[in-house]
N, C-alpha and C positions, 0 to 999 in steps of 0.2 A: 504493500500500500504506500509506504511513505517514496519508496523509490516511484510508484508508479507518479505520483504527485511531480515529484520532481523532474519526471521526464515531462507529463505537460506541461510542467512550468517552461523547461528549455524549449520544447517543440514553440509555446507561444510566443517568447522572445524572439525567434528568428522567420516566424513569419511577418511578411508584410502586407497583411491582408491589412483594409484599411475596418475591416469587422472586429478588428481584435483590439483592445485597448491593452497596450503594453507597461501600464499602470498595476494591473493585474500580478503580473509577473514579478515587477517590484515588491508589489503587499507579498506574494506568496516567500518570494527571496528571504525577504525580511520576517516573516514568519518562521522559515526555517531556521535563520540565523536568531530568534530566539525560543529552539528548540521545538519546533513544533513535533519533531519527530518523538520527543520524548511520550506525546502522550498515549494512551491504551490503546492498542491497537482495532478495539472494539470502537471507541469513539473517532476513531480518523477515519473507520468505514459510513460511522453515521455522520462525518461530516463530509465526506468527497460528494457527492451531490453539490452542495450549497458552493463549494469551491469551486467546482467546475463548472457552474453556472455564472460564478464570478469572474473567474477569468476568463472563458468566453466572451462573456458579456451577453447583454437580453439588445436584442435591435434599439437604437435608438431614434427617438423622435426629433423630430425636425426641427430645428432650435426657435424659440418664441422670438421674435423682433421685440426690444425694450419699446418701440413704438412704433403706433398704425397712422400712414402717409393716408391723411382726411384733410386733404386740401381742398378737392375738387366736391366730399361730401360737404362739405361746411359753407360752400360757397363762396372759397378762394379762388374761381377760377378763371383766369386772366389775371393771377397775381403776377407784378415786375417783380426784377430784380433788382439785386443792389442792397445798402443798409437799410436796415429795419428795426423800426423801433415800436416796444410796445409801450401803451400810456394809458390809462383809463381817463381819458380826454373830459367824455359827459360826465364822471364822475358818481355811474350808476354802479361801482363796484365791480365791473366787466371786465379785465383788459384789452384794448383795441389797439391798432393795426394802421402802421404808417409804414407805408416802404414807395420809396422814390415817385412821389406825385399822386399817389395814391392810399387813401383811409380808407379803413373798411373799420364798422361798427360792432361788438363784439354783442351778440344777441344772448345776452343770458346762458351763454357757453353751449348754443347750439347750433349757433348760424354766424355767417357776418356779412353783413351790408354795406356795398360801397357807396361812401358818401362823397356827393359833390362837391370837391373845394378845389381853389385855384392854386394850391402850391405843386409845385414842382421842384425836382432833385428830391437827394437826400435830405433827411433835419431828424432833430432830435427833439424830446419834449424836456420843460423845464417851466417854471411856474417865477415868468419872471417879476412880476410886479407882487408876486403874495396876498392872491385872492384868494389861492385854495383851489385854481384851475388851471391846468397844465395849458400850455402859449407850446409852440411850434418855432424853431429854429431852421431855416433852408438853406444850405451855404453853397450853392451853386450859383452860379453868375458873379452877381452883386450881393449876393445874399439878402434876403429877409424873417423879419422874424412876425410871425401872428401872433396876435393875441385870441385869448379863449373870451368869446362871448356866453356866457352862461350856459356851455356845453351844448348850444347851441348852432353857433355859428364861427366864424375867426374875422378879422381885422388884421390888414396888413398895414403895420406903424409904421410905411414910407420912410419919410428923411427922420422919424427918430432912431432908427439903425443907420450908420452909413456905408455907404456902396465898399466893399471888398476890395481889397487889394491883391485879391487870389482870383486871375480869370480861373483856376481849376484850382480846386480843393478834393479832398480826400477823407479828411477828417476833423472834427472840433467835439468840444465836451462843453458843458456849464458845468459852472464851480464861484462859490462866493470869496474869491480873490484876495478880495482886501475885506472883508470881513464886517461890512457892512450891513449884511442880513438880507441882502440881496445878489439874486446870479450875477456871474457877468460869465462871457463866452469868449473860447481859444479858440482860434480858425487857422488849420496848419498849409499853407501853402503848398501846393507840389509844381508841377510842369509841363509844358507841353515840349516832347521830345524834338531835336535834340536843345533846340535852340533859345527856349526860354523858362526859368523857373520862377517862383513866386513865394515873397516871405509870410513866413505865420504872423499873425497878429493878436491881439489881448484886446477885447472890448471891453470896457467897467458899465455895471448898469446904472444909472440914477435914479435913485428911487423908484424904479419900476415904469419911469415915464420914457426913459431914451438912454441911449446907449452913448458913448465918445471911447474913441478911440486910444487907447492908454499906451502901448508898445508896439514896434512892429521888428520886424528878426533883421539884423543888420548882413551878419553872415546867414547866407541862405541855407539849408540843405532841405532836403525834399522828403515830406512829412506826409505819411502813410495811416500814422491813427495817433488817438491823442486818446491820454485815461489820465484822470486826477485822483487822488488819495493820499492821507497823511500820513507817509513811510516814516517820518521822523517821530511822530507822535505831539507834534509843538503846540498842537489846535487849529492850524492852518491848512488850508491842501496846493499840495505838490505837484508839478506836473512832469509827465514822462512822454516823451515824443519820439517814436518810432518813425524814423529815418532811412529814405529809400537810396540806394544807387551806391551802395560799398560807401557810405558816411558813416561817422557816428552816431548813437542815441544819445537825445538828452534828458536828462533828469534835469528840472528845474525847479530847485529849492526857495519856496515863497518864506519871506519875512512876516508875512501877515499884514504885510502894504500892498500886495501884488508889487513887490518890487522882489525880480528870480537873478539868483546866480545858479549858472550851470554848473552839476557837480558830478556828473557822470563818470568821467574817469576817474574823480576821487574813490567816488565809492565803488567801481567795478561796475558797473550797467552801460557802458557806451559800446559795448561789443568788444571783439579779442582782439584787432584794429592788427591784426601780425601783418608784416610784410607793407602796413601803410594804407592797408582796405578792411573792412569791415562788412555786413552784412546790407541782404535789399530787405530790410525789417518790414512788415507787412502791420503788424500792428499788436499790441501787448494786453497783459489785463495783469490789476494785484489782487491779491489775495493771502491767505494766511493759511499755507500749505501743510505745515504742522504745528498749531494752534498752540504759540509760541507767545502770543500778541503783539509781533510784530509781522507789516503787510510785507509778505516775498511776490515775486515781479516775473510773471513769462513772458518770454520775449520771443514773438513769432516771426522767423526771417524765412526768408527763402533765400538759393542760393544754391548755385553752380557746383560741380564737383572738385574744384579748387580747394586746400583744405586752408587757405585764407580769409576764404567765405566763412561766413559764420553760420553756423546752426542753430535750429530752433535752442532756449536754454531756459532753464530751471536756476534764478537765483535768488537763494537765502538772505533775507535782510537780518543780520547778525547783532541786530538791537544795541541800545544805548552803550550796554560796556563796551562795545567796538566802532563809536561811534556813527554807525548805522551804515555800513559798510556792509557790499553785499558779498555771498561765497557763490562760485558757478557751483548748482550741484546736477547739471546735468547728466552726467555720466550714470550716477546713481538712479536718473529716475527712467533709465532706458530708452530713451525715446529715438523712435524710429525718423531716420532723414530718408526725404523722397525729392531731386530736384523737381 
C-alpha cells in the first residue's frame, strides 16, 4: 500500500496533463516526509480512496469572473472613452457618470440616463464654491468649469475661470492649496508632438466666485496625470506629477500657501533617471500599502525594453524618522513589465 501511494504520487509528478494538479503530489511528498507510512496499514487502505481522489483531482469548474460586463444592460450604451469620473452630481445618493462630454444619471442603481449638457473633454467633479453640490471641471481647450445648479442643471462661469495655457492637457486634480477652505485646480500641460509642449498651471479659487491664476511651470516637462495627498502628514496637500517622454517626476511639496518646492529627487520619486533618462510615467495614485500611516506612491510608466527606462514601481514612504523619504520596493511586490 504505502509503496503503491508512492508510485502514484511519482507517476502524477511527471505527467503533464493539464487535468492533474501537481499541488497534489507536493501534499502527498510532504505527507510522506512526515511519516505517513508509519500508520496501520488497515487505515492507509481506508484512506487510499480519499487520496486518490485528491491527487487526481474532481474536474474543475470554470473560474467565476470577480465581475459581470453590464454596460450595455444598464444603459451605457454609446458610452466614450477616455477619463471618467464618478460624482453623485443630483445629490440623490446615486453615483453618476461623467466621461468625456458625456453624463449619464445613475437611476437608483438600475439604469443610467444620458443627460443633456454642453460640456465637453474630460473634467472632474469638485464642489467648488461649498454649497454641498459637486460643479464640473473640463480642461480641454481653454478649459471651463460649471457650476451645479440645484442638481439640476450646470452654469458655465465664463471669464470667472480663465482661458488655459494648455492647448492639450492630460490631467488636473482639485485640492484646497493654500488652505482656504476652498478648491482651487492643477492643470498639467503636455504637447503636441514633436514641436510644441505646454506648462502646468495652479488656479486658486476665491471664495467660490472665480478663479486667478496663481503659478505656471517655468521648466516645462510633459504631464500625464496629477494626484494630491499629504505624504508628509503637515495638514497641507502635496502634489505629485507624472511626467511623460524619459523626464522626471515631481513631487511638489506645499507650504500650506500653495507656494511648492520640488523634492522629488530628494526623496526618491522622480524615477531611477540612470544613464540621464527616466520613464514615459503615464500617471500614479497614493495610498497606504501597508497600513503604516504613512501615504506610499505607485508610479505607473511605460517604457521601452531599455533597462534605462523605468518601470512601473512600488515606493514606501518611510515616514517622519527618515524624513519622509521614499524606499523603491518594487522588486518585492513582483510586478509584471509589458512594453
Amino acid at each position: 500500500m504505502r509503496m503503491l501511494l508512492k508510485q502514484v504520487a511519482e507517476f502524477l509528478a511527471r505527467t503533464e496533463s493539464s487535468s492533474v494538479s501537481r499541488k497534489w503530489y507536493v501534499m502527498l511528498d510532504y505527507m510522506f516526509a512526515k511519516r505517513l507510512w508509519d500508520l496501520p496499514e488497515l487505515l492507509l487502505l481506508s484512506l487510499f480512496p480519499v487520496l486518490i481522489v485528491g491527487l487526481v483531482g474532481v474536474p474543475s469548474l470554470p473560474a467565476q469572473s470577480a465581475f459581470d460586463d453590464v454596460t450595455d444592460s444598464v444603459g451605457l450604451t454609446g458610452l466614450g472613452g477616455g477619463v471618467a469620473a464618478w460624482g453623485d452630481y443630483n445629490g440623490d445618493g446615486w453615483v453618476d457618470l461623467y466621461v468625456s462630454g458625456q453624463l449619464w444619471r445613475n437611476e437608483k442603481g438600475k439604469r443610467f440616463d444620458k443627460v443633456d449638457v454642453g460640456f465637453s473633454g474630460p473634467g472632474i467633479w469638485g464642489d467648488f464654491d461649498n454649497d454641498g453640490l459637486l460643479d464640473l471641471f473640463c480642461w480641454s481647450g481653454k478649459g471651463k468649469v460649471f457650476r451645479n445648479l440645484g442638481g439640476e442643471s450646470f452654469e458655465d462661469m465664463g471669464d470667472a475661470f480663465p482661458d488655459l495655457p494648455t492647448q492639450v492637457s492630460l490631467g488636473a486634480t482639485w485640492g484646497d492649496f493654500n488652505s482656504d477652505g476652498f478648491l482651487d485646480i492643477y492643470v498639467g500641460g503636455y504637447e503636441v508632438w514633436p514641436s510644441q509642449e505646454f506648462p502646468d498651471v495652479i488656479y486658486l479659487n476665491e471664495g467660490g466666485k472665480r478663479f486667478v491664476e496663481h503659478w505656471k511651470q517655468q521648466t516645462i516637462r510633459r504631464a500625464r496625470g496629477i494626484t494630491a495627498a499629504d505624504y508628509d502628514r503637515d495638514g497641507d496637500l502635496d502634489i505629485y506629477v507624472s511626467n511623460y517622454r524619459l523626464q522626471p517626476n515631481s513631487l511638489l511639496q506645499n507650504d500650506g500657501q500653495a507656494n511648492f518646492l520640488n523634492v522629488a529627487k530628494e526623496l526618491g520619486v522622480d524615477g531611477d533617471g540612470e544613464l540621464g533618462a527616466w520613464g514615459h510615467t503615464i500617471g500614479s495614485a497614493w495610498g497606504d500599502f501597508d497600513n503604516d500611516g504613512n501615504l506610499d506612491l505607485f508610479v505607473g510608466n511605460f517604457s521601452h525594453p531599455p533597462a534605462y527606462q523605468d518601470r512601473p514601481a512600488f515606493l514606501k514612504n518611510l515616514g517622519e524618522a527618515q524624513a519622509f523619504k521614499f524606499s523603491d520596493q518594487s522588486k518585492l511586490a513582483g510586478l509584471h513589465w509589458q512594453e
